[in-house]
C-alpha positions in Angstrom: 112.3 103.2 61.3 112.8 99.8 62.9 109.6 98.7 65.1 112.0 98.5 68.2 113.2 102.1 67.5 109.6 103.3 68.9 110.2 100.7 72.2 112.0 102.5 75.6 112.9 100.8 78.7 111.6 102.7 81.9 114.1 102.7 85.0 112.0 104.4 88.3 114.3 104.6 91.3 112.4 106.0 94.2 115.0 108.3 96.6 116.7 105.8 99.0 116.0 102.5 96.6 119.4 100.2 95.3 120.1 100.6 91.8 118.6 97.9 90.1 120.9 95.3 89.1 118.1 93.3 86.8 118.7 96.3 84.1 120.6 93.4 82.2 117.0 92.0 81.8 116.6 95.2 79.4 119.0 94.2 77.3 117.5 93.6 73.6 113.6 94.2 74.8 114.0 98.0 73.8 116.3 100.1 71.9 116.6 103.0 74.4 116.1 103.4 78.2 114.7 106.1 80.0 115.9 106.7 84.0 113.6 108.8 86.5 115.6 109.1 89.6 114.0 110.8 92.7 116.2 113.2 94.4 115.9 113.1 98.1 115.0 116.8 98.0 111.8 115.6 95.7 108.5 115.0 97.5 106.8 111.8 96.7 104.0 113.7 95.1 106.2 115.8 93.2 108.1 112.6 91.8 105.0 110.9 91.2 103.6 113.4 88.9 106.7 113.9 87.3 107.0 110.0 86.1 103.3 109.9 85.2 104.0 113.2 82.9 107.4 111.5 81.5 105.2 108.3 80.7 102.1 110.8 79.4 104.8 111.9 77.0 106.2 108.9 75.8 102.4 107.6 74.7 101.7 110.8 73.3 105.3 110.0 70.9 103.5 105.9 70.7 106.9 105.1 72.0 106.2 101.9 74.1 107.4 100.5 77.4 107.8 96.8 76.8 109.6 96.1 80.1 109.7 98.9 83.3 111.5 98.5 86.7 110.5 100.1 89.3 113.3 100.5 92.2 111.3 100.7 95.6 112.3 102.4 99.0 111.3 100.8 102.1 108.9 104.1 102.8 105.5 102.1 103.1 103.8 105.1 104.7 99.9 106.2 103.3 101.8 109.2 100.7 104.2 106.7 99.2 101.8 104.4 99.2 99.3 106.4 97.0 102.4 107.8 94.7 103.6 104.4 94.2 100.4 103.3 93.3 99.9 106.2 91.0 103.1 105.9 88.9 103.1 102.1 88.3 99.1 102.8 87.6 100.5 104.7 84.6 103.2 102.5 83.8 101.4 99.5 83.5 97.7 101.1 81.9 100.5 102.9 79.3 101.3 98.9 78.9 98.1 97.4 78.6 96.9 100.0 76.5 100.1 99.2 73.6 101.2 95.6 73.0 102.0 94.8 76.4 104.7 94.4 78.9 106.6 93.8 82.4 106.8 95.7 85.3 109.4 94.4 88.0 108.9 96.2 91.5 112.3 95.6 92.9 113.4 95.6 96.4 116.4 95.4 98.4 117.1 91.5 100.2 117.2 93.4 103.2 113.6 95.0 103.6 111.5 93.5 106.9 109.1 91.5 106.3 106.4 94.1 106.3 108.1 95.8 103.8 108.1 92.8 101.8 104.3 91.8 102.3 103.6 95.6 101.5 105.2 95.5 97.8 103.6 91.6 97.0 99.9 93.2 97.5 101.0 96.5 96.1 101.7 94.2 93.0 98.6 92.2 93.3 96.7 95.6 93.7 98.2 96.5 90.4 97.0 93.4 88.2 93.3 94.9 89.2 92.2 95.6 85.7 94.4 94.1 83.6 92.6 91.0 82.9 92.7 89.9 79.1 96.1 92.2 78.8 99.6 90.9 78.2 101.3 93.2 81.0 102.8 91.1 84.2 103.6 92.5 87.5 107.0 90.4 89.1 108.4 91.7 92.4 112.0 90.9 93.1 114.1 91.4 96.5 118.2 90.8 96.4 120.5 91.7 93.6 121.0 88.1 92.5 118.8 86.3 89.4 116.5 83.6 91.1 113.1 81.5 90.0 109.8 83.2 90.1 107.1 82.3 92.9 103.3 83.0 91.9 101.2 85.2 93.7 97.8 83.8 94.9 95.5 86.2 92.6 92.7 85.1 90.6 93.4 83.3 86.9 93.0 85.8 84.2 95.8 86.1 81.6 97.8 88.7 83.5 100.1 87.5 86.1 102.3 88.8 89.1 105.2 86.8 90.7 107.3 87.3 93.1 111.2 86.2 93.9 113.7 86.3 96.6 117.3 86.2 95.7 
């Protein structure tokens, strides 16, 4: 088996978010792509543990997530908050703890402000504890491909970034 045969693309769209159009940016990082897609029947809770369990299984397999993107709703209430948290906690420990990776927390060009400023910490919030591990954290609003702008966070070797397209 080829080492990229035991590498998987992650594709989280919380209920409400845009499909992502930076999946092109999967393109030759992995060999296969796995999609959790929250139904707007699903809780938040109930999604949450579902993609934790989906990326509990793919460790337990060592299938790695080199690159992950996670699709974000505007719901910046203290639930989605804590999910959110909670399911790009396991994406990007699952990362740390294999060779690495990139987790793009993708929003929609048209989220307010608050929104905005909600999903840069929530990245910063992320890179606590990853210090001395290859993953990076980017957050990207718009559909479009644009530069990279770096958050203020303190110099380790893990980095987050955020773009506007």
């Amino acid at each position: 088996m080829e080492d990229n045969d035991q590498k998987t693309a992650l594709v989280v769209m919380e209920a409400g978010a845009r499909w992502p159009s930076y999946t092109r940016e999967l393109a030759g990082r992995a060999s296969s792509a796995v999609v959790e897609s929250q139904p707007a029947i699903e809780s938040v809770a109930e999604f949450s543990a579902r993609v934790i369990g989906r990326v509990a299984r793919l460790a337990e397999r060592s299938v790695r997530i080199p690159v992950a993107i996670l699709a974000a709703s505007q719901r910046i209430d203290p639930e989605a908050r804590k999910c959110r948290y909670q399911m790009a906690r396991a994406i990007v420990m699952a990362m740390a703890g294999a060779e690495g990776g990139e987790l793009l927390i993708m929003g929609d060009e048209h989220f307010g402000e608050e929104v905005r400023h909600e999903l840069v910490a929530f990245a910063g919030a992320l890179c606590d504890g990853l210090a001395g591990s290859a993953v990076s954290v980017r957050v990207r609003f718009g559909t479009g491909r644009s530069g990279t702008h770096a958050l203020a966070i303190p110099p380790s070797s893990r980095r987050a970034a955020v773009g506007d397209d």
